[in-house]
Each structure stands twice: as C-alpha cells, then as structure tokens.
N, C-alpha and C positions, 0 to 999 in steps of 0.2 A: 219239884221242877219250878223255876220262874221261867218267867222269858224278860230277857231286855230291850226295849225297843226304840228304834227315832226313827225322822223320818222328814223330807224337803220335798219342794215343788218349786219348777220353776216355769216361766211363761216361753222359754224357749227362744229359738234365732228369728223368726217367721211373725209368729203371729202376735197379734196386742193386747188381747184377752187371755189370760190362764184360766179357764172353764173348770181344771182338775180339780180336785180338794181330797184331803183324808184327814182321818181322824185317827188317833191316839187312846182309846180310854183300855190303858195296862190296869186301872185302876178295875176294872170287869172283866181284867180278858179278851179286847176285842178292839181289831184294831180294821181298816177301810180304808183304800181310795177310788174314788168315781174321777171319769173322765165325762165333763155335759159337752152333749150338744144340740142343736136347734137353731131357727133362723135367729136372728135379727140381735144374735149375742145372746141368746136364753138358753146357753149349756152351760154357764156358771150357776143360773136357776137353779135347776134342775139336781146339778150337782151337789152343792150349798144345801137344799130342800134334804137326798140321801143324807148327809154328815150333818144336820141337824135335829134329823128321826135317833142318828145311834146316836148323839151326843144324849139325849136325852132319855135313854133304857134309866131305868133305877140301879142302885148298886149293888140289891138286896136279893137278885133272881137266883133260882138253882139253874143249875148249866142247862137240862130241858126247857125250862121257861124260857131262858135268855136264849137258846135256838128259834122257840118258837116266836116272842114278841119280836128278834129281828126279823123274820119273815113278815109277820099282820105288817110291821110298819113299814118295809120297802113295798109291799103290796100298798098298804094306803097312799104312801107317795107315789106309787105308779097310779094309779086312779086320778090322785088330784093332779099330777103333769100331764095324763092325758086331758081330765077336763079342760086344765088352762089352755094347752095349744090349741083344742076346738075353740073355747072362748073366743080366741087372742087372732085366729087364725093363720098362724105362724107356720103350719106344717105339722112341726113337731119339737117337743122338750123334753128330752130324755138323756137317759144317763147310763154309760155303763156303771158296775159293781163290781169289788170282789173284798169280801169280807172274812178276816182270820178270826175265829172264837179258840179260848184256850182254857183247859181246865185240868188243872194241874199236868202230868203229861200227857194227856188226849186233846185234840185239835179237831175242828171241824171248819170247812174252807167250803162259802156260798160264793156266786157270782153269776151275773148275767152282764155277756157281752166280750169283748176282746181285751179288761183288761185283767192284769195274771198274778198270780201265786205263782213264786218258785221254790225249791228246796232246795240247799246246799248240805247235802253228808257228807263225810268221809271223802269229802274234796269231790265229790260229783253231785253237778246241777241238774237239777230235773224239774218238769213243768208238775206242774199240779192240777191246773187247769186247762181246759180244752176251750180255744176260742169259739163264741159263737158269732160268726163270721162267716161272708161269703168264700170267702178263700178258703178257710178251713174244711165248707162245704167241697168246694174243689178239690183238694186235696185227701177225703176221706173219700173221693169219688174215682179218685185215680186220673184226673186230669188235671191236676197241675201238682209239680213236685213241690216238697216242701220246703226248699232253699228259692222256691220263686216264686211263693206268697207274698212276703214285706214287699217286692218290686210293681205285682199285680197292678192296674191302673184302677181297681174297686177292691183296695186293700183295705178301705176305710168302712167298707159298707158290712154292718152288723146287724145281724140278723135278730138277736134278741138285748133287750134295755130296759129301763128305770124308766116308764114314760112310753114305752113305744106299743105299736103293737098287738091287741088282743090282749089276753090275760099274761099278768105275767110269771115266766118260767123261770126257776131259781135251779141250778146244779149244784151237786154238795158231794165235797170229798171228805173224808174222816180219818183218821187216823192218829197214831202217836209219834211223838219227839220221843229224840233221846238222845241225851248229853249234846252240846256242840254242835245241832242242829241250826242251819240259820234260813229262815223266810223271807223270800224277798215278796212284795208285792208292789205291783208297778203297771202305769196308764202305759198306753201303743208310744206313746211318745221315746222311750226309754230304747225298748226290744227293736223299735222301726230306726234309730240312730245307732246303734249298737249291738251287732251278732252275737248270739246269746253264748255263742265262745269265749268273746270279751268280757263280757258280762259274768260269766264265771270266774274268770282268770284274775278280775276286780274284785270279787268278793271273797278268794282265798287268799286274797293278797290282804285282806282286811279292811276293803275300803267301805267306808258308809254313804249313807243319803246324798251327802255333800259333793263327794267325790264323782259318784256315780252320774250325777248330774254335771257337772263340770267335767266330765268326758262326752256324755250326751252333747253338751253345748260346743266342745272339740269338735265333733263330728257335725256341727250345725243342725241341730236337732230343728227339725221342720214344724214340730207340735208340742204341745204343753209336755213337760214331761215332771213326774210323781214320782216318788218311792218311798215305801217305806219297810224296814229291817228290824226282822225280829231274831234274838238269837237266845235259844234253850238252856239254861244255865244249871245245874245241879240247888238245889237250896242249899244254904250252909245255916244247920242248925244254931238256932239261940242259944248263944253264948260261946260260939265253937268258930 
C-alpha cells in the first residue's frame, strides 16, 4: 500500500491572518494540519511551533517509535505555548491538531480539538474524528441536534488544544486502508463553509485541495480554511 497525498490552505473571505498550516512528510508516513489561535495574532505561532516539531521526526523511526515521539513533541509544544501565553500575557496560544500516521496498510489518526479526519470508501464519507468542542459536548448531551452545531453562536469554542488547558489530551483512531481509500483532513474552516454532503459529493467527483478550497471560498468561507488528501493506492511492484 502507498498513499498519495497533497494538500492547500487558504486565508479565506474574512480574515487577514491564515493561522492554519499542515505538513506533508509522505516521506515517514505522516501527514497534519493545525488551526492556531490566540490573542493579538499568536495562532499562526502556535500553529507553525506544531508543523515544525513533526517537520523534524527523523526518517529512521519504526512505526511505535514514530507514534510515540509524535506524542512527547506535541506534549513539549503544549508546555512551551502554554508557558509563552503566561509570559506574554496574551490569554492564550494554542492550536488545534489532527495528525495521519501511515504504515503500510495500517493507519493511526491523533488529534486534539475541532479539526477533522475523514474517510471516503466505497463512495461513502465518514468522520473519523470526534470534535472536542463545546457543541459537540451538546450534542452528545442531547441538547442540541447535530445539523445545528456549525450554526451554534459558541461554535468556535474548543474544549481541548496544542497550548490550552491543563495537560494535554490526544485521541487516537487506528485502523486500516484498503485500496481506493481517500482521507481527507481539514481546519473548521472547510466543514463550517461547506455541509459535509457537499463535501462528499466533491471528493467522489475527484476533486483535490485546490478545488475544495475554491468552493469554500464560493460559499465565502468566514475562516482560514486547510486541507489535505490522502489516497490509498495498491503498490505496483518493481518492475511491473
């Protein structure tokens, strides 16, 4: 199994800072985008700080190692963005996460905060990750439906971060690909301009990073909006 991957961000219709960022390294198997935020413009910090801990994994990890040193180093960047925002007295400088690791067909999918992993098989879209978010909180409480989260007026307020918080809490999904699989992962920015109907419907259609954000930006995307697509590919042996 390979995977094929790319991947765009854009600053969106609204705002002047793109805080998002992600990383690409197919070269290990692993691939990220953080959404930052913080006062006074210090969620590209914060963001930038995550996608330069995984820029720098070695290339030489077995796939336990490479689970575990991503963990120590988004734990060490959550230490050092909470010391800064005391420092700095900003509030706060944190970052959501959500990070794809891949080894040869087996996958495993970390994150903290609202932004997402999806999966496309067999022409059906499914989440992968569960937001940690106050909405979500409402929603697994039974008081508020789940077609009236994105509208919620504390749609933005997340509950777990890169930076925020107490210690921080990582989720992890696992599992395997197979053939024809494609992964989308993507900032609020994306999912909050564009119902995750359409969002399917664009990536059976074939569309990539590019596309996806130039429909976001159609619908006047209000917030940075990220993505990046991975898709499962059979290996074709050497020489064949």
């Amino acid at each position: 199994m390979v995977v094929r991957a790319s991947g765009a961000t854009d600053v969106g219709t609204v705002r002047k800072r793109n805080e998002d960022a992600f990383i690409d390294r197919s070269d290990i198997g692993l691939w990220a985008v953080a959404d930052g935020a913080g006062g006074h413009g210090a969620g590209d910090v914060a963001s930038a700080a995550v996608i330069a801990a995984l820029a720098a994994l070695p290339a030489d990890l077995a796939p336990a190692e490479k689970l575990a040193e991503v963990r120590s180093r988004l734990a060490e960047v959550h230490a050092v963005l909470q010391q800064r925002a005391e420092d700095s007295e900003s509030g706060i400088i944190a970052t959501t996460v959500v990070v794809m690791l891949a080894h040869g067909e087996h996958f495993a999918c970390l994150w903290a905060g609202d932004s997402r992993a999806y999966l496309l098989r067999d022409g059906a879209l499914s989440r992968i990750t569960r937001d940690h978010s106050l909405v979500q909180e409402l929603v697994d409480q039974g008081t508020l439906a789940e077609e009236e989260a994105e509208k919620h007026p504390q749609a933005n307020v997340i509950t777990r971060a890169v930076g925020g918080s107490g210690e921080l809490e990582l989720d992890k999904v696992s599992g395997r690909f197979a053939v024809g699989d494609l992964v989308l992962l993507c900032t609020d920015g994306l999912f909050k301009a564009l119902a995750e109907e359409e969002i399917g419907a664009l990536l059976r259609d074939g569309a990539g990073p590019e596309e996806l954000l130039a429909r976001a930006i159609e619908k006047h995307a209000r917030d940075n909006v990220t993505v990046v697509t991975l898709r499962a590919m059979a290996e074709v042996p050497a020489g064949g």
